[in-house]
C-alpha positions in Angstrom: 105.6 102.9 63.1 109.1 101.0 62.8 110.7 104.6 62.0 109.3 105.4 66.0 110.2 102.0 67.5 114.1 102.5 66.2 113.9 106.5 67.2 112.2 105.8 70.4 108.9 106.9 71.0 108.1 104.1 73.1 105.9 103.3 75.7 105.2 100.6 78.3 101.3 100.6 78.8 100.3 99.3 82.1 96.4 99.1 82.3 94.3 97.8 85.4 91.1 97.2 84.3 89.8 96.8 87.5 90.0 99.8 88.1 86.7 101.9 87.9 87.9 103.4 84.5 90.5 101.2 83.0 88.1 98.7 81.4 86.1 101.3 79.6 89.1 103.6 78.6 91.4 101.2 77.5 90.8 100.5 73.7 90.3 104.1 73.2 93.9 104.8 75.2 95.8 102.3 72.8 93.8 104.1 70.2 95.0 107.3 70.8 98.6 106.4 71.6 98.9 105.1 68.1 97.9 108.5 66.0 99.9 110.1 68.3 102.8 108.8 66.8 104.2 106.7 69.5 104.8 102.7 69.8 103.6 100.7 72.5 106.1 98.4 73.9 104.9 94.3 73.0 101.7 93.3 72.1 99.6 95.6 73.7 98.6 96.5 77.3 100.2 94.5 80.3 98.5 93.6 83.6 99.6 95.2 86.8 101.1 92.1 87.8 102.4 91.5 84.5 105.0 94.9 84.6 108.0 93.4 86.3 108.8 91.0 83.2 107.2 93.5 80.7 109.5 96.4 82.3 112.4 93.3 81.9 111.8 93.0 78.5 111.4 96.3 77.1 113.8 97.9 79.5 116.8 98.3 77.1 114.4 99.6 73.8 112.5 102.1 76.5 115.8 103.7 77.1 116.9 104.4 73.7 115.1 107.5 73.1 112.3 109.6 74.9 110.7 106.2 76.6 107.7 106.1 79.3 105.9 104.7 81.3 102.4 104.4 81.2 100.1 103.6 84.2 96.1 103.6 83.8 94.9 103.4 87.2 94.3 104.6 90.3 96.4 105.4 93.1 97.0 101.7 94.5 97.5 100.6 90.6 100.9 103.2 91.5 101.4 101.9 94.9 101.8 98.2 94.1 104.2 99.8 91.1 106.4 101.8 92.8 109.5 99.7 93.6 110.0 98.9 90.1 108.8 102.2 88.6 111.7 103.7 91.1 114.2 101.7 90.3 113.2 101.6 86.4 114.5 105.5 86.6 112.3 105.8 83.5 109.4 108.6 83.3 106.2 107.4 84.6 102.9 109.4 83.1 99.6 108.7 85.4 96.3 108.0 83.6 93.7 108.5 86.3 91.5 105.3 86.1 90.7 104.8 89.5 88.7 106.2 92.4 90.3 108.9 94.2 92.9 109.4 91.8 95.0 111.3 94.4 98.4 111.3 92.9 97.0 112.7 89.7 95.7 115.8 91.4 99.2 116.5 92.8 100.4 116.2 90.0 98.3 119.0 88.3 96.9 116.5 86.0 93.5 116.6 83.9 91.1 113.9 85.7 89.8 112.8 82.2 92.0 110.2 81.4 92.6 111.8 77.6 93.4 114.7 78.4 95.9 113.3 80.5 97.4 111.1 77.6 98.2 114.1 75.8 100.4 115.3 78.9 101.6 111.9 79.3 102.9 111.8 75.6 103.6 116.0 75.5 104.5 116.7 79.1 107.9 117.6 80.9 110.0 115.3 82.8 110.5 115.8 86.3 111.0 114.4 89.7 108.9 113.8 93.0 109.5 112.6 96.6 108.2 109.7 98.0 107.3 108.5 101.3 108.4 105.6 103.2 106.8 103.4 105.9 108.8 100.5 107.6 110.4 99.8 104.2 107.2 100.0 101.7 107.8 103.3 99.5 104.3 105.3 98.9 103.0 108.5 97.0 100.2 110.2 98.4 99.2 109.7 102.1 100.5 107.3 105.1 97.4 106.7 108.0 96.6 105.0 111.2 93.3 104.7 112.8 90.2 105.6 110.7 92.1 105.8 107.7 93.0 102.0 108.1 88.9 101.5 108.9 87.9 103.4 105.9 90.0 101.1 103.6 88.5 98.2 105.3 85.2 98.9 104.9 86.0 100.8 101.1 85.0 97.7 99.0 86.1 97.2 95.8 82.2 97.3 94.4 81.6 100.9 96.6 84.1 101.9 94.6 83.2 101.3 90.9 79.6 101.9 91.7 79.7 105.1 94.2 83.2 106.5 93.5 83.4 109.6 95.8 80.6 109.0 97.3 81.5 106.0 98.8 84.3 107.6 101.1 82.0 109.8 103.4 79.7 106.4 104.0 82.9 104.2 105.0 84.4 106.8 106.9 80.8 106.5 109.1 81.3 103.5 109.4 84.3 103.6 110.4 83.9 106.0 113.4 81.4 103.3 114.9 84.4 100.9 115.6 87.9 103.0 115.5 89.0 103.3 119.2 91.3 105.9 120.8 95.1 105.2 121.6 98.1 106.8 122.8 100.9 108.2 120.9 104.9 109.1 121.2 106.5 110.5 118.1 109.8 111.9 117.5 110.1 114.3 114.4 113.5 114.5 113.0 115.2 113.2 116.4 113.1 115.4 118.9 110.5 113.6 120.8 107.1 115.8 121.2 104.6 115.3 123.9 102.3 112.0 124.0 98.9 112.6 123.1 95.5 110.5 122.3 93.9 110.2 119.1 91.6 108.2 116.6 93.4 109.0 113.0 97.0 110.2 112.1 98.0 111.1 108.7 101.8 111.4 107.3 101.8 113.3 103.6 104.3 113.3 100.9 102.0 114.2 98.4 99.2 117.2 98.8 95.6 115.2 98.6 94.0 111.6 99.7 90.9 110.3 100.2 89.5 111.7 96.4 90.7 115.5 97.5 90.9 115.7 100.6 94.1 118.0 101.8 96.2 116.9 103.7 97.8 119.9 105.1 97.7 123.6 103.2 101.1 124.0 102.3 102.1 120.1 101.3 104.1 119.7 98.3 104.9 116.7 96.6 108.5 118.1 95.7 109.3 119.7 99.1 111.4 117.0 101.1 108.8 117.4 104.0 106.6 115.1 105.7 103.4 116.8 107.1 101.7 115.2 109.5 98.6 115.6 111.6 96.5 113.6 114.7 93.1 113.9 115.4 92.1 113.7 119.1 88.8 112.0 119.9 85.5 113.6 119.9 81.8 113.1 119.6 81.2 112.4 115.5 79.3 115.7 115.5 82.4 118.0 116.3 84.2 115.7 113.3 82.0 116.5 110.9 81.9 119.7 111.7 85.2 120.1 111.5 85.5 118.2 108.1 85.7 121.4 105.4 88.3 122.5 107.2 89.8 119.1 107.7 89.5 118.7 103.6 91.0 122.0 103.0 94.2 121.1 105.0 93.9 124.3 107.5 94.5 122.6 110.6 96.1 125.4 112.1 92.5 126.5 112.7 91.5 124.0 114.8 91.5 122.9 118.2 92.4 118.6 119.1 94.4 118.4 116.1 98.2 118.2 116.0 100.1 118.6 113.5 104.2 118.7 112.7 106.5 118.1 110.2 110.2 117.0 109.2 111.8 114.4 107.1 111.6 111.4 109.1 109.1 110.2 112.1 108.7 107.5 114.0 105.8 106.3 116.3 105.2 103.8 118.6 101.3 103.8 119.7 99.4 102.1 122.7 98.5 98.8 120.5 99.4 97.0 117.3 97.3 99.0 114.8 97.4 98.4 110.7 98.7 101.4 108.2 97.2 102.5 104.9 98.9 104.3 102.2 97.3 105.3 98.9 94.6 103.1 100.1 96.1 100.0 100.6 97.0 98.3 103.8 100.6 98.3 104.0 102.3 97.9 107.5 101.7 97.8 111.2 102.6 99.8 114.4 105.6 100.5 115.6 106.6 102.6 112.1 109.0 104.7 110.7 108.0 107.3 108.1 110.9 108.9 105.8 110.6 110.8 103.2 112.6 110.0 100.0 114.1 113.2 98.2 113.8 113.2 94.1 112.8 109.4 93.9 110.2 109.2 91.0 110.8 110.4 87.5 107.3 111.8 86.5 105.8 113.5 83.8 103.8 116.7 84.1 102.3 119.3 82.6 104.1 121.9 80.8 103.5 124.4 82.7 102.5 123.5 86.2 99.0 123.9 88.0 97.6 122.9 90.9 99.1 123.6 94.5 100.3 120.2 95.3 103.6 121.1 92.8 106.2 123.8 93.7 108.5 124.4 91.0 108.8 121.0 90.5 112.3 119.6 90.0 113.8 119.3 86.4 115.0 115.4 85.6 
């Protein structure tokens, strides 16, 4: 292995194993990254919180030849990540360990976390957007009113012991206690008409939520915010409403708005929290940018899966 560590071949492992697959995977991850030829970066895997002195460390021997960056986790393993992983300018390779694993599906990745090694260790380089929200960078999804109540009540054990399932019981939940308010958004400068609703979502990425779309034709590569309110209704109409909700076509419904542009800000009736990739992150009044070409990725070959356009070359 000293022939790959002086060549390159390199990689930082980041590994949450509190994540519903990162303690179960892990051994078998370091296995694998071994016969494929490549050298992890220090003794092993690092913590989450440990990656800002690791990345420190390593930094110099990552960017000596064809270096990554490894993260096994789910999408708020990524989140907590980002401002380093941005500024790190090295490619970052998702292992989906978590939950939803949103960012992965974008992505056009394999949800087993092997066969995403191999793309992690095979795969092209490229670049994505991000989105921003009063400052705080974020991949997937940006929302305000049940999303906010669904991460609330999304506990870390209905998580590891319903995955999926656990997001159509919190988001029950949440409609018992999510109350209606007032907004005013301007989209790229123009101010549109106020309206009332109970849940606003702002995508970068294509899916949140384990899947869910958040508009048809969101790209995680396309420089465009898409965003959408949902007026209030009884919780019959909503669930009614939710295949097409989870398939993005909003278009065909009524008491939903949608619009999109590069930046947006909101001011709302009341201080309400934010959530993005399903952490809370920020409070009303907000700004939401999007950040052109801002995370160097790696992805598959040849690309599949909607939420990727032709997806920028590094």
């Amino acid at each position: 292995m000293s022939a790959d560590a002086d060549t390159g071949r390199t990689c930082l492992l980041v590994l949450n194993t509190r994540s519903r697959g990162g303690e179960e995977h892990g051994d078998a991850i370091v296995e694998a990254i071994d016969r494929a030829g490549w050298t992890l970066a220090g003794d092993g895997p690092v913590a989450p919180e440990e990656f800002p002195a690791a990345l420190k460390t390593h930094r110099s021997r990552l960017g000596r030849g064809p270096g990554r960056i490894l993260v096994g986790g789910g999408d708020g393993t990524v989140h907590h990540l980002l401002p380093e992983l941005m500024a790190a300018e090295l490619p970052v390779a998702v292992l989906p360990l978590g939950t939803a694993n949103d960012l992965a599906r974008t992505l056009g990745l394999s949800l087993d976390p092997h066969e995403a090694l191999e793309t992690a260790l095979g795969g092209r380089v490229a670049r994505i957007d991000l989105g921003r929200v009063n400052d705080t960078p974020f991949a997937n999804v940006a929302s305000i009113g049940l999303g906010p109540e669904v991460t609330a009540r999304l506990s870390a054990s209905m998580k590891r012991d319903l995955g999926i399932v656990g997001y159509p019981l919190a988001l029950l939940r949440a409609y018992r206690e999510v109350r209606p308010f007032r907004c005013r958004v301007t989209v790229d400068g123009e101010r549109v008409p106020r309206f009332r609703a109970i849940h606003l979502a702002m995508g970068n990425g294509r899916y949140y939520g384990g899947g869910a779309t958040v508009f048809s034709d969101a790209r995680i590569d396309n420089q465009t915010l898409h965003f959408f309110g949902l007026s209030p209704e009884p919780f019959w109409r909503l669930v009614l409403k939710l295949p097409w909700l989870a398939l993005g076509r909003h278009r065909q419904l009524s008491n939903i708005r949608t619009l999109h542009g590069r930046t947006l800000e909101l001011r709302i009736s009341r201080t309400l929290p934010i959530s993005a990739d399903g952490e809370l992150v920020a409070e009303t009044p907000a700004r939401f940018e999007v950040v052109p070409r801002a995370l160097v990725v790696v992805v598959p070959e040849t690309p599949d899966g909607p939420g990727l356009g032709a997806v920028g070359e590094r």
